[in-house]
Gaussian input, Z-matrix of N, CA and C with variables (Angstrom, degrees):
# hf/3-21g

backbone

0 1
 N
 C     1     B1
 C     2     B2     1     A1
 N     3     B3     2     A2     1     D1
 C     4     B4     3     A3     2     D2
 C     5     B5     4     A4     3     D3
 N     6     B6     5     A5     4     D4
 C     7     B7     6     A6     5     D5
 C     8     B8     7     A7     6     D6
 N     9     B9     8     A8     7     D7
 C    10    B10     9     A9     8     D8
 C    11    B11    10    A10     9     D9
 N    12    B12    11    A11    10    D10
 C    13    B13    12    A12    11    D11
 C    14    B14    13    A13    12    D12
 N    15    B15    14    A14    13    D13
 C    16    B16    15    A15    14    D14
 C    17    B17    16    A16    15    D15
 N    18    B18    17    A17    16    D16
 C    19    B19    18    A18    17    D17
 C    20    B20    19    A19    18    D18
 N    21    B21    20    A20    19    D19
 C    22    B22    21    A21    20    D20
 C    23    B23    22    A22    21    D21
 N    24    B24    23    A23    22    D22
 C    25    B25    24    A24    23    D23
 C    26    B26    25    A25    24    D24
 N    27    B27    26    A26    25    D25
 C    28    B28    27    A27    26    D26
 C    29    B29    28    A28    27    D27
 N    30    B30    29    A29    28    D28
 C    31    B31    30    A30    29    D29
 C    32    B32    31    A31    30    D30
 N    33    B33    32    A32    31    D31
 C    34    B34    33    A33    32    D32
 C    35    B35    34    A34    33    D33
 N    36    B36    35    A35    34    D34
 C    37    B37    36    A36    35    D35
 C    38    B38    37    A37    36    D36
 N    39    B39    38    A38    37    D37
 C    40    B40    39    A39    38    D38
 C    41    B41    40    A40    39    D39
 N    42    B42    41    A41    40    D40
 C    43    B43    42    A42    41    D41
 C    44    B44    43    A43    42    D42
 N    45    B45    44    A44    43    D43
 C    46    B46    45    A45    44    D44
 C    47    B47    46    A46    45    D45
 N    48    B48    47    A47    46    D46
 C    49    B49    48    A48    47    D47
 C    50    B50    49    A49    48    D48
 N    51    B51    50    A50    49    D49
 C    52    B52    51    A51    50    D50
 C    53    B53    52    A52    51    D51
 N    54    B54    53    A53    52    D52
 C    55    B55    54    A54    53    D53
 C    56    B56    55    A55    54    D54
 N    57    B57    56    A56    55    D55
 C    58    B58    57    A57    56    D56
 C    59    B59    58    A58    57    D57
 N    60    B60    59    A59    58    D58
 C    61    B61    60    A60    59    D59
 C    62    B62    61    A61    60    D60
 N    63    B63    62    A62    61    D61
 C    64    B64    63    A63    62    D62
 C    65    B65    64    A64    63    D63
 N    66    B66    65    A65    64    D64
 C    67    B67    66    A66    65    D65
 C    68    B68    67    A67    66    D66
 N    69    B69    68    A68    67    D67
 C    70    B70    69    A69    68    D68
 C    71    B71    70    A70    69    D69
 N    72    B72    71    A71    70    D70
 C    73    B73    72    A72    71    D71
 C    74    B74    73    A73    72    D72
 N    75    B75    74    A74    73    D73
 C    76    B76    75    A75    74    D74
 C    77    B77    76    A76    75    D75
 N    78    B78    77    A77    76    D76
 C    79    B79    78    A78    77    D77
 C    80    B80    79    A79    78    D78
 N    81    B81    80    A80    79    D79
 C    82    B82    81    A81    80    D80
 C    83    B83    82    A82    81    D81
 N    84    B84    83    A83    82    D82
 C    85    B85    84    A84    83    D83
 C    86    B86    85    A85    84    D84
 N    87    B87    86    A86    85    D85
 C    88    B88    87    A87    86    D86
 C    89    B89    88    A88    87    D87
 N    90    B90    89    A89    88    D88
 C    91    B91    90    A90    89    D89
 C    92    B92    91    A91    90    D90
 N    93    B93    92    A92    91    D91
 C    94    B94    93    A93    92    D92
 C    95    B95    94    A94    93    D93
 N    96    B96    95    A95    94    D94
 C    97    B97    96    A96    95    D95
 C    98    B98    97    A97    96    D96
 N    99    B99    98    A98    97    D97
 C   100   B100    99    A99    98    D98
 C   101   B101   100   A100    99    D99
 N   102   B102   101   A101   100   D100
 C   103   B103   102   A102   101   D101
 C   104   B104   103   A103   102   D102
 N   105   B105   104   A104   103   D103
 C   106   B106   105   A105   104   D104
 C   107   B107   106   A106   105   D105
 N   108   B108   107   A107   106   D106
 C   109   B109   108   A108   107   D107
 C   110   B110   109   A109   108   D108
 N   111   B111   110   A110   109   D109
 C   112   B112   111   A111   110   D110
 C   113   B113   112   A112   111   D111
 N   114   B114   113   A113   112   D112
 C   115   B115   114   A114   113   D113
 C   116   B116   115   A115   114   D114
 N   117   B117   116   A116   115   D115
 C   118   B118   117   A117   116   D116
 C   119   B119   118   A118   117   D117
 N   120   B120   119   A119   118   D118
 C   121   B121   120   A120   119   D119
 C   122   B122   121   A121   120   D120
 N   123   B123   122   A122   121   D121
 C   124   B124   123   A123   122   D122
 C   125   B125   124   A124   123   D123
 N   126   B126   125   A125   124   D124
 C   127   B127   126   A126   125   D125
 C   128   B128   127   A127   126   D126
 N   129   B129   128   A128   127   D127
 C   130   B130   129   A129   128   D128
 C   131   B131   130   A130   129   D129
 N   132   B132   131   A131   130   D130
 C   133   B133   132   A132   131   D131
 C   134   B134   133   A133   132   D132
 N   135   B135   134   A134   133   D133
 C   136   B136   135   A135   134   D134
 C   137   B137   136   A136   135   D135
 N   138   B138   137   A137   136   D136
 C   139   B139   138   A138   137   D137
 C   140   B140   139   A139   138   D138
 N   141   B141   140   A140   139   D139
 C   142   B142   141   A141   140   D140
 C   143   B143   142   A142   141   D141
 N   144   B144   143   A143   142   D142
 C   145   B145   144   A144   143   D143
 C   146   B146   145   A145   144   D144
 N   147   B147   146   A146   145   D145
 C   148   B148   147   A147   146   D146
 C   149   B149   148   A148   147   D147
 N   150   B150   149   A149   148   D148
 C   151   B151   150   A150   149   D149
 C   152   B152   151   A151   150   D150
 N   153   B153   152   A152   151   D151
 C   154   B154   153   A153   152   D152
 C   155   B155   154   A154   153   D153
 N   156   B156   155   A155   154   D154
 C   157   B157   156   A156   155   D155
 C   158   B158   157   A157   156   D156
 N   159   B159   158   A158   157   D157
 C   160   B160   159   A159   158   D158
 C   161   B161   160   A160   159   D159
 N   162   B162   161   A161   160   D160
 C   163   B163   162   A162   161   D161
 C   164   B164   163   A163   162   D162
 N   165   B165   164   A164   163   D163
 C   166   B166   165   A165   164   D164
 C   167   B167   166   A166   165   D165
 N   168   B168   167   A167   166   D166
 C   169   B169   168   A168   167   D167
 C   170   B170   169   A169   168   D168
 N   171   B171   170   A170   169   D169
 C   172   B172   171   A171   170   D170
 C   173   B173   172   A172   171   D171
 N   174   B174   173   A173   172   D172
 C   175   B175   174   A174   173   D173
 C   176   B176   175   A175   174   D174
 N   177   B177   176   A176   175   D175
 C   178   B178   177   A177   176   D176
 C   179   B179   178   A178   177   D177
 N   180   B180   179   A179   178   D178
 C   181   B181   180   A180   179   D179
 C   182   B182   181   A181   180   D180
 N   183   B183   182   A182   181   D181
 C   184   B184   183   A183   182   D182
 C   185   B185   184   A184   183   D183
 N   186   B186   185   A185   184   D184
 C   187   B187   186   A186   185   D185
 C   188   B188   187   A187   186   D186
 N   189   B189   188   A188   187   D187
 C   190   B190   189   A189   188   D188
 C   191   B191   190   A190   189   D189
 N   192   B192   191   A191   190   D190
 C   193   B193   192   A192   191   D191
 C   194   B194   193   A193   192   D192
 N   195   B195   194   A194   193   D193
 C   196   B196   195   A195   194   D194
 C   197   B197   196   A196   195   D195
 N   198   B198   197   A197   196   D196
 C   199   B199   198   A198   197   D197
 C   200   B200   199   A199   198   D198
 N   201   B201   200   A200   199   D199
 C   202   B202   201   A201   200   D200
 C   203   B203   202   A202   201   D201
 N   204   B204   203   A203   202   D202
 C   205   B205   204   A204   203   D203
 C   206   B206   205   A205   204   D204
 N   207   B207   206   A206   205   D205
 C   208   B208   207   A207   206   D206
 C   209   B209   208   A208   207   D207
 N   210   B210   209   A209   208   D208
 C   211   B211   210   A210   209   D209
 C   212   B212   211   A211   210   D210
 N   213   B213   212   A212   211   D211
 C   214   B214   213   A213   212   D212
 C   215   B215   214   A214   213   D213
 N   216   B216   215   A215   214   D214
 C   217   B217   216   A216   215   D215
 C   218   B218   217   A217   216   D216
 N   219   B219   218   A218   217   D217
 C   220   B220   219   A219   218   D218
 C   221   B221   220   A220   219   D219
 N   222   B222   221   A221   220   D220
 C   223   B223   222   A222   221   D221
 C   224   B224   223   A223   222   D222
 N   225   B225   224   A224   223   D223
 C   226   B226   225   A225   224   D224
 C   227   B227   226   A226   225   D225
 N   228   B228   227   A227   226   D226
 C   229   B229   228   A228   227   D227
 C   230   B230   229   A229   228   D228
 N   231   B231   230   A230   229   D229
 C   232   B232   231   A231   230   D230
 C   233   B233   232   A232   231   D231
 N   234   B234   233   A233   232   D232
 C   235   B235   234   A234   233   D233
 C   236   B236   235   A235   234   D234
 N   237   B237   236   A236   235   D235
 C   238   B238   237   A237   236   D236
 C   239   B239   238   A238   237   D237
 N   240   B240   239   A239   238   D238
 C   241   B241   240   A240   239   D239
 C   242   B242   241   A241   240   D240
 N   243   B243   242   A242   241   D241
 C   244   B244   243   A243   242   D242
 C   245   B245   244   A244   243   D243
 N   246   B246   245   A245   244   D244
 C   247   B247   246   A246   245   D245
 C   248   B248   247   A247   246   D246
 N   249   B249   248   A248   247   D247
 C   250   B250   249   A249   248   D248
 C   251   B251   250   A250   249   D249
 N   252   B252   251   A251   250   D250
 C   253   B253   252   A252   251   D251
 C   254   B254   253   A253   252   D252
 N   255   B255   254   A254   253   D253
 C   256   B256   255   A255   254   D254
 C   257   B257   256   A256   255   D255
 N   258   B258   257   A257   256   D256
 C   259   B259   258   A258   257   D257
 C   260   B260   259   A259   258   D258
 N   261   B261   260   A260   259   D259
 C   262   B262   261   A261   260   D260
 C   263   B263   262   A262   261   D261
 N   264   B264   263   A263   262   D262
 C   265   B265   264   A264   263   D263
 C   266   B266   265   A265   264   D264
 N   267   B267   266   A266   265   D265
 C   268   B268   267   A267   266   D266
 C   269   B269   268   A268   267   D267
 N   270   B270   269   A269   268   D268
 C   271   B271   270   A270   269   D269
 C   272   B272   271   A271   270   D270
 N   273   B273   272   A272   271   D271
 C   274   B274   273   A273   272   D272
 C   275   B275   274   A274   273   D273
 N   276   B276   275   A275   274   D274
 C   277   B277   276   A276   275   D275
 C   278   B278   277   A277   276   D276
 N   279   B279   278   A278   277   D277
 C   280   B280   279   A279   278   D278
 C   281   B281   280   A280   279   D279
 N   282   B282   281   A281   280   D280
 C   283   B283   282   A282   281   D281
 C   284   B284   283   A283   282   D282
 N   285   B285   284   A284   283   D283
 C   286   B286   285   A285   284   D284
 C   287   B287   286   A286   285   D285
 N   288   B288   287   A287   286   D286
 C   289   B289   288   A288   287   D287
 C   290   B290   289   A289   288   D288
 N   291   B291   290   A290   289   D289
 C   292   B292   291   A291   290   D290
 C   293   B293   292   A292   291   D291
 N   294   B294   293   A293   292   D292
 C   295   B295   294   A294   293   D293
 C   296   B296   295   A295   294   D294
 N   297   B297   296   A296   295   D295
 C   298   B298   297   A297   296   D296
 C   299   B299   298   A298   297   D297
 N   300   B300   299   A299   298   D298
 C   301   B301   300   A300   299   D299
 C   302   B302   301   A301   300   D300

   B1=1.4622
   B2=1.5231
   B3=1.0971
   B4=1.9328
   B5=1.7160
   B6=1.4099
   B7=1.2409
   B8=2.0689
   B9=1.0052
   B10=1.2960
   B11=1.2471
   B12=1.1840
   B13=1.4711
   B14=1.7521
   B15=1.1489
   B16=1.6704
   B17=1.3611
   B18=0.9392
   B19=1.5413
   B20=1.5042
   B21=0.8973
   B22=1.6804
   B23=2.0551
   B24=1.0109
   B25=1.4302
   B26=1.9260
   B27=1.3944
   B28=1.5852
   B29=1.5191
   B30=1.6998
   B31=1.4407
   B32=1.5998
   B33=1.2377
   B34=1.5898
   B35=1.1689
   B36=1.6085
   B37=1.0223
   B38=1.6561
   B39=1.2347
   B40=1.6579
   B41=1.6719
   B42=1.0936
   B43=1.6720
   B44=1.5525
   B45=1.4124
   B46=1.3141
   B47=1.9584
   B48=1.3333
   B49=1.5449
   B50=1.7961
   B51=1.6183
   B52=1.8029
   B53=1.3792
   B54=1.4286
   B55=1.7021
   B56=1.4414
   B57=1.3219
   B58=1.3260
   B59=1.6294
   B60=1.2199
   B61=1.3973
   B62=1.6605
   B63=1.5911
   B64=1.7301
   B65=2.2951
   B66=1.1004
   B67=1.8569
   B68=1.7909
   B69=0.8260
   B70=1.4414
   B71=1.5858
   B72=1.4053
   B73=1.4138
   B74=1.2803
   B75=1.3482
   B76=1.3404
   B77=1.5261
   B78=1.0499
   B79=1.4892
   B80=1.1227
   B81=1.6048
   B82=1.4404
   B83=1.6633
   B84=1.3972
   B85=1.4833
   B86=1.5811
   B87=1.7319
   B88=1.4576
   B89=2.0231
   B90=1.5450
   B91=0.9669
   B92=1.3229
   B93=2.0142
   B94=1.1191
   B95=1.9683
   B96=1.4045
   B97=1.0173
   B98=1.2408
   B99=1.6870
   B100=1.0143
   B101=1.5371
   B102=1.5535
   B103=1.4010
   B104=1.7988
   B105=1.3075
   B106=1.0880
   B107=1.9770
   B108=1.4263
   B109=1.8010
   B110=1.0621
   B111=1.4052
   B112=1.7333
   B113=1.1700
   B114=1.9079
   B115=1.2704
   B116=1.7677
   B117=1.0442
   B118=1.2541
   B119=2.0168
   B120=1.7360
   B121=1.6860
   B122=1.7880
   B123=1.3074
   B124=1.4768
   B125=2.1140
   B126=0.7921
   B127=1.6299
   B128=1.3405
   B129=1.2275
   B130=1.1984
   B131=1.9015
   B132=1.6653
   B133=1.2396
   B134=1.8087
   B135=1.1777
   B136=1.5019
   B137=1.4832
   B138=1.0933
   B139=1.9403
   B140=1.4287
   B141=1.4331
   B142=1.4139
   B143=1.4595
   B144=1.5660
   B145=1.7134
   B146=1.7170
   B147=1.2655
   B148=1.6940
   B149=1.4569
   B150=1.5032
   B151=1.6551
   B152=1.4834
   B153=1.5586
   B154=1.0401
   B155=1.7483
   B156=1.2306
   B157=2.0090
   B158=1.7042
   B159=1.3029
   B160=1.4789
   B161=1.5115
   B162=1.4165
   B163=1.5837
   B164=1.3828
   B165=1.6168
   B166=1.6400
   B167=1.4648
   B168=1.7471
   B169=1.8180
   B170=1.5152
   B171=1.2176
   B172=1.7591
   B173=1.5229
   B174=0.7629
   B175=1.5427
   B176=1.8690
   B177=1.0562
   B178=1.6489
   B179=1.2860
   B180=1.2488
   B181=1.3918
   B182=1.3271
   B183=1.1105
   B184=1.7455
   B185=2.0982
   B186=0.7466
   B187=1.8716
   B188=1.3688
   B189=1.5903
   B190=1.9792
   B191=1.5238
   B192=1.4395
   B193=1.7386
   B194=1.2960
   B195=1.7432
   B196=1.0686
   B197=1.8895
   B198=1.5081
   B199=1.6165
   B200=1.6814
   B201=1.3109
   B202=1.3832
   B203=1.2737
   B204=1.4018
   B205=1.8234
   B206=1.3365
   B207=1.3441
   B208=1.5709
   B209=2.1145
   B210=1.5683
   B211=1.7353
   B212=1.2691
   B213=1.7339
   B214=1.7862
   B215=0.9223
   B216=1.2568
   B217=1.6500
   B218=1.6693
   B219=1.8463
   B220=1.5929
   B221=1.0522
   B222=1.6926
   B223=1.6559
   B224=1.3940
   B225=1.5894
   B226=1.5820
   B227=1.9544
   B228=1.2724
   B229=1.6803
   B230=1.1489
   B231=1.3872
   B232=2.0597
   B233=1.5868
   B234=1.1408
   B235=1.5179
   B236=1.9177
   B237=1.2746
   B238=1.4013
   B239=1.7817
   B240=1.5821
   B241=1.6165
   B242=1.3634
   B243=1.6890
   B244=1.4742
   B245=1.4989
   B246=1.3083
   B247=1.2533
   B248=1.5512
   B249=1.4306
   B250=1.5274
   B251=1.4608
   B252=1.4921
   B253=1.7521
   B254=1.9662
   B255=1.5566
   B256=1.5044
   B257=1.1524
   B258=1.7907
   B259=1.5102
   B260=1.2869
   B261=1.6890
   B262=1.4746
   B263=1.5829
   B264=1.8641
   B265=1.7723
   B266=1.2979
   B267=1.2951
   B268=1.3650
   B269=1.1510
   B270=1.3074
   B271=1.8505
   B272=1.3465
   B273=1.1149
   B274=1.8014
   B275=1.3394
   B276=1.5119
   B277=1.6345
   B278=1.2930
   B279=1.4245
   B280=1.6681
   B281=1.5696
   B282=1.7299
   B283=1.4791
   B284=1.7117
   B285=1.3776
   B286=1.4870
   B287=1.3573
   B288=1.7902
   B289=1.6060
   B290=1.6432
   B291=1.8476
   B292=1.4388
   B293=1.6641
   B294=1.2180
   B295=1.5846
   B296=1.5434
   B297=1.5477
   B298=1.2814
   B299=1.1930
   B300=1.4368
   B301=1.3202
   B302=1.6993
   A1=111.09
   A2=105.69
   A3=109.48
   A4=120.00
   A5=115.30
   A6=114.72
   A7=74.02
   A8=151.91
   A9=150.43
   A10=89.40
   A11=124.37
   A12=122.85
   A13=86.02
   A14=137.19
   A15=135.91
   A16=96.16
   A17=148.72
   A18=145.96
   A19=98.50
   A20=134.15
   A21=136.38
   A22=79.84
   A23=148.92
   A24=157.02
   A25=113.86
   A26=94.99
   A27=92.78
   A28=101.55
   A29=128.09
   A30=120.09
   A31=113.03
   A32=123.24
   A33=113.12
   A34=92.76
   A35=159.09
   A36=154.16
   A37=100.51
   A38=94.18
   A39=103.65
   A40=115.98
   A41=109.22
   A42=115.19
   A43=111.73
   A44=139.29
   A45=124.37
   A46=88.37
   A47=97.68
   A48=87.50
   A49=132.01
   A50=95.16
   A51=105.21
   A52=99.92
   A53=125.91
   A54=117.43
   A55=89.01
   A56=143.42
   A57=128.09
   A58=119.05
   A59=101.09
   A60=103.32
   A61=128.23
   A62=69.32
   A63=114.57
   A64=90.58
   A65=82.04
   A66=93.59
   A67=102.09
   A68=121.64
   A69=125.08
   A70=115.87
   A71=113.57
   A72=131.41
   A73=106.07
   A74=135.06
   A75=127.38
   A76=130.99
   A77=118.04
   A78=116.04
   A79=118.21
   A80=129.06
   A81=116.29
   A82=105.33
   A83=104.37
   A84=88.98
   A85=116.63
   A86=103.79
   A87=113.99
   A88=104.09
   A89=120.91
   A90=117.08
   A91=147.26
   A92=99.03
   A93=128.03
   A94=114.14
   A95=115.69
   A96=131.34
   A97=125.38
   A98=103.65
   A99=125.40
   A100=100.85
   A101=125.46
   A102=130.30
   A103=92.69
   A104=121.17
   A105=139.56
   A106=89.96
   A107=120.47
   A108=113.54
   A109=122.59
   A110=117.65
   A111=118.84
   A112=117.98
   A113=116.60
   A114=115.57
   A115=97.83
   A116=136.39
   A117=123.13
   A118=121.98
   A119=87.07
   A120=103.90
   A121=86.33
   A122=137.99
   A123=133.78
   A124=94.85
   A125=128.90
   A126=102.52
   A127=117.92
   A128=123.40
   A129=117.95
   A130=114.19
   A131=96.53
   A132=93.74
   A133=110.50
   A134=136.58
   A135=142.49
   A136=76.18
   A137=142.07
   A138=116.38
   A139=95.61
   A140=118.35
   A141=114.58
   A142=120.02
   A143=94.89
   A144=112.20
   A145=116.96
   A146=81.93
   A147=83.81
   A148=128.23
   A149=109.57
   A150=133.82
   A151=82.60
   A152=139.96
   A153=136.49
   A154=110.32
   A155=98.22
   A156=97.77
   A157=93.82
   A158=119.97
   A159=126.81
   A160=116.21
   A161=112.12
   A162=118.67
   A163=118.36
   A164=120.41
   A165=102.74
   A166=82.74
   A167=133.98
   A168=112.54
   A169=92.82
   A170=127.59
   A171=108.92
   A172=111.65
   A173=135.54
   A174=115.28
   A175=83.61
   A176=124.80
   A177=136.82
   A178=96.23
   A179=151.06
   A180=128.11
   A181=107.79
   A182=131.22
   A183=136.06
   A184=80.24
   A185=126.43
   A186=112.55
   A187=84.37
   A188=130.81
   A189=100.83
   A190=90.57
   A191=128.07
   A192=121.06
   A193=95.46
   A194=152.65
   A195=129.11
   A196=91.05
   A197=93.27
   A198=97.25
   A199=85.48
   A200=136.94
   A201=146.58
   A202=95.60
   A203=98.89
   A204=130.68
   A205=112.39
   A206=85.36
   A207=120.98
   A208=108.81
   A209=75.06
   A210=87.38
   A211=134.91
   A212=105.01
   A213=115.51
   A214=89.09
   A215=137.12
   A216=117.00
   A217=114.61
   A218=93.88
   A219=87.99
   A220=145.85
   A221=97.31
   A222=104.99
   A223=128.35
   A224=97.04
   A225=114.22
   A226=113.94
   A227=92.88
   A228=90.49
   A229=125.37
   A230=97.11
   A231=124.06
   A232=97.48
   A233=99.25
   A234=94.23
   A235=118.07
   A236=110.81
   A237=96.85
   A238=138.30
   A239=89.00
   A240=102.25
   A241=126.21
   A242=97.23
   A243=108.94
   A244=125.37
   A245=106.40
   A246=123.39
   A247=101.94
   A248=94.05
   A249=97.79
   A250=112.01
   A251=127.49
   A252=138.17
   A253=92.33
   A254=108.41
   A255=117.87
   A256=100.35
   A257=121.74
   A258=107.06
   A259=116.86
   A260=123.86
   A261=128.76
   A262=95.92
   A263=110.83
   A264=91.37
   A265=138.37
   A266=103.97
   A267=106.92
   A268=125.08
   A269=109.08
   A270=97.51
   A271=123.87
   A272=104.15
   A273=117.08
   A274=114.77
   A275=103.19
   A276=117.29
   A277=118.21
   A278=104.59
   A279=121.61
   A280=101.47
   A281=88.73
   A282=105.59
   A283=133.42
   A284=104.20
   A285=102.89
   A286=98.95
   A287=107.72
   A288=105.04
   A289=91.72
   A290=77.22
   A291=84.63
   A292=119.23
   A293=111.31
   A294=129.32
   A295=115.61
   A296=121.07
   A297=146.38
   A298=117.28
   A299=122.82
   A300=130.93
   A301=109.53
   D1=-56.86
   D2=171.11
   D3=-50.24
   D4=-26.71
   D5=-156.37
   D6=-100.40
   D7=-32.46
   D8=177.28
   D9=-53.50
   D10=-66.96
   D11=-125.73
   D12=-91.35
   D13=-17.47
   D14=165.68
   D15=-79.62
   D16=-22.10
   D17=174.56
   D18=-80.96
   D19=-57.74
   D20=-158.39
   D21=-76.19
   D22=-69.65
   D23=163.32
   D24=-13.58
   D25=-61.64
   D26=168.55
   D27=-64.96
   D28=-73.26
   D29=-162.78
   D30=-39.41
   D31=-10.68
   D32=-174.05
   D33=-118.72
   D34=4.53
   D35=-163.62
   D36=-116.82
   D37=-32.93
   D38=-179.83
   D39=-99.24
   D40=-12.81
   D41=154.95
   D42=-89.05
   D43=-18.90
   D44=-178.60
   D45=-89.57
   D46=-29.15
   D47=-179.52
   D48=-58.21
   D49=-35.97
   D50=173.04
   D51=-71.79
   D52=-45.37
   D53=-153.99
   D54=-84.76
   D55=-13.54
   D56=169.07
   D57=-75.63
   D58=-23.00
   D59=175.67
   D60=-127.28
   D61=23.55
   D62=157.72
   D63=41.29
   D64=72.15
   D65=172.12
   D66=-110.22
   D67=26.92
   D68=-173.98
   D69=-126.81
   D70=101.26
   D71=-162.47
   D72=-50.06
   D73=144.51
   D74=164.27
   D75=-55.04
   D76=-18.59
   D77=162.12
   D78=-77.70
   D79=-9.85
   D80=162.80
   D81=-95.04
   D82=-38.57
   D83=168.89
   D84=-27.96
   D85=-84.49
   D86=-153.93
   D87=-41.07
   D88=-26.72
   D89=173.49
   D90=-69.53
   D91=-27.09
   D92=170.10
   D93=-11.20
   D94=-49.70
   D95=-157.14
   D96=-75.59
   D97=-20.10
   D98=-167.14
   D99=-103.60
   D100=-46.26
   D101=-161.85
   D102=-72.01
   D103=-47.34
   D104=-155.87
   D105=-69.50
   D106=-48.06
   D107=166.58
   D108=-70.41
   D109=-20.70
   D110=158.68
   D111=-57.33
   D112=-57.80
   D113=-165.50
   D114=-73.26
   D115=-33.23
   D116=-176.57
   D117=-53.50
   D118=-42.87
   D119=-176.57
   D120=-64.12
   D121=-85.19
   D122=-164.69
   D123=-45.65
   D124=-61.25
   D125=178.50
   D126=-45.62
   D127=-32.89
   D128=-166.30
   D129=-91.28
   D130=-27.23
   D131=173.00
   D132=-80.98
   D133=-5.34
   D134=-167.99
   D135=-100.81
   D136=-35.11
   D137=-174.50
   D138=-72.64
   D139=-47.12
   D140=-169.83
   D141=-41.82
   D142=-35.02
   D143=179.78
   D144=-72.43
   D145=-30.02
   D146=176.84
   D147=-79.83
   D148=-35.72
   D149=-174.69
   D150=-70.52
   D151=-39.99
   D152=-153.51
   D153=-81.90
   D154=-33.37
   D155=-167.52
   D156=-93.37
   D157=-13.70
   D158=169.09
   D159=-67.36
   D160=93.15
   D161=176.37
   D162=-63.84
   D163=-19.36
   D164=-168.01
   D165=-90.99
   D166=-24.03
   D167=-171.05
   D168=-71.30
   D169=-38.20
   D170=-175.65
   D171=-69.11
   D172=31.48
   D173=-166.74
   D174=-144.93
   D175=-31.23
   D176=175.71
   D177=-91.16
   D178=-10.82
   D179=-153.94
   D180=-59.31
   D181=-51.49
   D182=-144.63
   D183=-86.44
   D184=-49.57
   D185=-174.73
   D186=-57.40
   D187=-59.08
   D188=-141.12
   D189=-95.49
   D190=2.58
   D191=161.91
   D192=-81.27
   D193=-1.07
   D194=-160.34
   D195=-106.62
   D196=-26.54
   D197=-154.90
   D198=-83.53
   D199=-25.01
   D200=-173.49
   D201=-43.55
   D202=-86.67
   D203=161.50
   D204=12.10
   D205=-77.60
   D206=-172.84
   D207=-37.61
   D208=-64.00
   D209=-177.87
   D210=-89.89
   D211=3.19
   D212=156.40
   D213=-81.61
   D214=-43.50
   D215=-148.01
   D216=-68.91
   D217=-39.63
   D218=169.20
   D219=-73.63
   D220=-29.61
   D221=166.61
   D222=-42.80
   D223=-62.66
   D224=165.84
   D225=-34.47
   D226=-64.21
   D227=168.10
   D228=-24.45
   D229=-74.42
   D230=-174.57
   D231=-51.92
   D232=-41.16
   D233=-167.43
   D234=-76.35
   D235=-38.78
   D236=156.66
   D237=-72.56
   D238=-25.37
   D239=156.36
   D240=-37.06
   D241=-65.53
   D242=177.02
   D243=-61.96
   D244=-27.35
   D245=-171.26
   D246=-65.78
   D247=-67.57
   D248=-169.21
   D249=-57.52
   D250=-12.10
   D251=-156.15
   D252=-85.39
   D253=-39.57
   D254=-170.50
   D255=-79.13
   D256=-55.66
   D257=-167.72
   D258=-47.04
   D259=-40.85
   D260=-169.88
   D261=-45.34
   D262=-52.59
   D263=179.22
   D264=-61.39
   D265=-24.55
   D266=-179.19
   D267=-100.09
   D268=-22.09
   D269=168.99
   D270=-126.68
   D271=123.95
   D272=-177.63
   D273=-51.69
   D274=-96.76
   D275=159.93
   D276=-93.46
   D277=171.47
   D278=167.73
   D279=-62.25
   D280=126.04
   D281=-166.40
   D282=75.16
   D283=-14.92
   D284=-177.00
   D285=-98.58
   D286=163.11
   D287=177.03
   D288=-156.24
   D289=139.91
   D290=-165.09
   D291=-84.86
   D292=7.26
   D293=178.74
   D294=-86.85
   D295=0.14
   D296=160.97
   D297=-96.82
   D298=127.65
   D299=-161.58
   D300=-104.70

């Protein structure tokens, strides 16, 4: 698990490292967007595979989809709550900002 988790640590340490010092040709740039929605759809379909051959998540699904539920829903809440609680500080009018002097 440790030797993963320093592997998963370099691969993102060493990709913020090229795009910071911008070593990444523009033809992979402009693509970035695309490889990056591929690799997400294949991660997401290999969990599907996994949640799937896992008998105790099928047999729980509807409790830990209820408790899921439960805790997007609030986040999402809190999170426009909060959102909207900061903008009032920071912005006056349309277009003005009050963090400019």
């Amino acid at each position: 698990m440790g030797a993963r988790l320093l592997i998963y640590l370099f691969v993102l340490i060493l990709g913020g490292y090229l795009g910071y010092k911008d070593k990444i040709n523009i033809g992979l740039s402009n693509k970035l967007d695309f490889i990056q929605n591929i690799s997400l759809f294949f991660l997401l379909f290999i969990m599907g595979i996994r949640i799937g051959l896992d008998e105790k998540v099928i047999r729980s699904f509807f409790s830990i989809g209820f408790k899921a539920g439960i805790i997007s829903i609030s986040t999402i809440i809190i999170t426009i709550i909060i959102t909207r609680i900061i903008s009032k500080f920071i912005i006056l009018k349309e277009g003005e900002n009050k963090l400019e002097p």
